[in-house]
N, C-alpha and C positions, 0 to 999 in steps of 0.2 A: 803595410803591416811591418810592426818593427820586428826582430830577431828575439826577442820575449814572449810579444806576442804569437808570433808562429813555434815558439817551443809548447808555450801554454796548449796551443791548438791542435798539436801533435798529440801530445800525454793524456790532454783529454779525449781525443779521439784513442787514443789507443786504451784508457781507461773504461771508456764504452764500450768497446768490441772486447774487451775482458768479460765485463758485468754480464753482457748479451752472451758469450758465450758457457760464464758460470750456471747463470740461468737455464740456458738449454741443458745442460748435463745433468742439472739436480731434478730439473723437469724431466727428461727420459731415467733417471734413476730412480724417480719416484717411484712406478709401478714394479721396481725390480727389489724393492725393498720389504723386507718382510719383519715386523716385530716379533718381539718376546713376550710369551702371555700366560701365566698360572692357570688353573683350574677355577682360582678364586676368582682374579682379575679378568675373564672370560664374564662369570655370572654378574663383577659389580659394574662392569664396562657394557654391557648386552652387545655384544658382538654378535655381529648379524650374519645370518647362512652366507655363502660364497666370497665373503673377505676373507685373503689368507693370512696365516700367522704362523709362526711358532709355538707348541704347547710344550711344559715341561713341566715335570713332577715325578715322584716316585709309581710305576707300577704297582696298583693294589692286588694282595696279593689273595690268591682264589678266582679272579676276573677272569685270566688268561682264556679265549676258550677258538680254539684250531678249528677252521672249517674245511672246506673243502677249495680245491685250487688255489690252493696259500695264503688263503682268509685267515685272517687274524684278528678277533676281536677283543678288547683288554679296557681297564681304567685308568687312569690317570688323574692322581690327586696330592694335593698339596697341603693336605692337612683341614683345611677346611672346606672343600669341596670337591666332588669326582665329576672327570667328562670323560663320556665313554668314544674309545678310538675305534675306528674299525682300519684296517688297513689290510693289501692284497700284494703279497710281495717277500720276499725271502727278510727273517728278520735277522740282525744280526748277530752272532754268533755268544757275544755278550750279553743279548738281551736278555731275562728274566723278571719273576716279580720279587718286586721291593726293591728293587734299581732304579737308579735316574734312570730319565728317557728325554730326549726331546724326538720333539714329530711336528712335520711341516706340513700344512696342508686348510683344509678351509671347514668350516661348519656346513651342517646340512638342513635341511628344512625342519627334522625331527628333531635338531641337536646332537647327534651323532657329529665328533671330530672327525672327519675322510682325511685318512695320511696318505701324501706321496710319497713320504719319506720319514724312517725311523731309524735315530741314531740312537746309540747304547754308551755308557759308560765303558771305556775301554782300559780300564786299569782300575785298581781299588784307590788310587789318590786322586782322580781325575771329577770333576763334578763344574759342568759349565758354572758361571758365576752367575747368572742369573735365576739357579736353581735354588744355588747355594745363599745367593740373598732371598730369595721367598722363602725358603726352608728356616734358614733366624730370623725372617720376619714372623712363621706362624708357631715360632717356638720348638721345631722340630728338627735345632740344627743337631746333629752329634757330634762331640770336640774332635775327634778322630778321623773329620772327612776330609779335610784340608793339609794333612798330617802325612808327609813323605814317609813312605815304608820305613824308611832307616831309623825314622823317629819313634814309631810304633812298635819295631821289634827289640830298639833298645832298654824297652822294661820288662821285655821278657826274657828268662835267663839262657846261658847262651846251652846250646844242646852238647850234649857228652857224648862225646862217640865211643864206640865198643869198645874199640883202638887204645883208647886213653884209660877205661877199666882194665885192660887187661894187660898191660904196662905196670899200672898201678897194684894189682894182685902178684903181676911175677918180680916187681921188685919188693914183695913184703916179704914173699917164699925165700931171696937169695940173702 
């Protein structure tokens, strides 16, 4: 074997125990991967009871209903269609209706979403991006969700403090 050959036979060996080990990682990462799924894209995909995912969509609002030992049962809809969540577990302190939401967890026999997990919008500019594209997908974006505070409050005018009237009144008296 000449010195070509044995490099050849190196790179390629070491290019196979790459592939073989890429492999193995996306294979064990498979089951640890969870998509992103709307309310709509649930009903046109028929996802089936015990596959888990991700749901997201606004909280419809009247749904909300508290039960006993920190049951929480709610909707979730994205404008063109609702799945109802049930989840048992303290919700976040954000959460309300007519907020994003997303919620992890799997479908059940009835259709019922089972959350393990409910995340909330945690600031008023914040809005995952996969919501935020279903939502201008079903026409229900509003220009204002993507909109850093600073930008939102600069067309409001700026507030007058007492301070400043009454400055203003004792220099008209003198």
């Amino acid at each position: 074997m000449t010195r070509k050959q044995r490099r050849l036979t190196i790179i390629g060996g070491a290019l196979a125990v790459l592939a073989v080990a890429a492999a193995l990682v996306l294979n064990a990462l498979r089951d640890s991967i969870v998509f992103f799924s709307t309310p709509t894209m649930v009903a046109e995909k028929h996802i089936g009871p015990g596959r888990r995912f991700r749901l997201g969509g606004l909280v419809q609002p009247g749904s909300l209903v508290r039960g006993q030992d920190l049951a929480v049962t709610f909707e979730v809809a994205d404008g063109g269609a609702k799945l109802p969540v049930a989840y048992k577990g303290i919700l976040p302190d954000l959460f309300r209706e007519g907020q994003g939401v997303v919620a992890e967890g799997a479908l059940d026999a009835n259709g019922v979403f089972k959350a393990d997990t409910v995340l909330a919008k945690h600031d008023e500019t914040y809005m995952p991006k996969e919501v935020a594209d279903a939502l201008k997908k079903q026409g229900h974006w509003k220009d204002d969700y993507g909109k850093p505070a600073a930008a939102k409050d600069a067309a409001k005018p700026a507030p007058v403090s007492m301070r400043d009237g009454a400055e203003r009144t004792a220099g008209a008296t003198q």
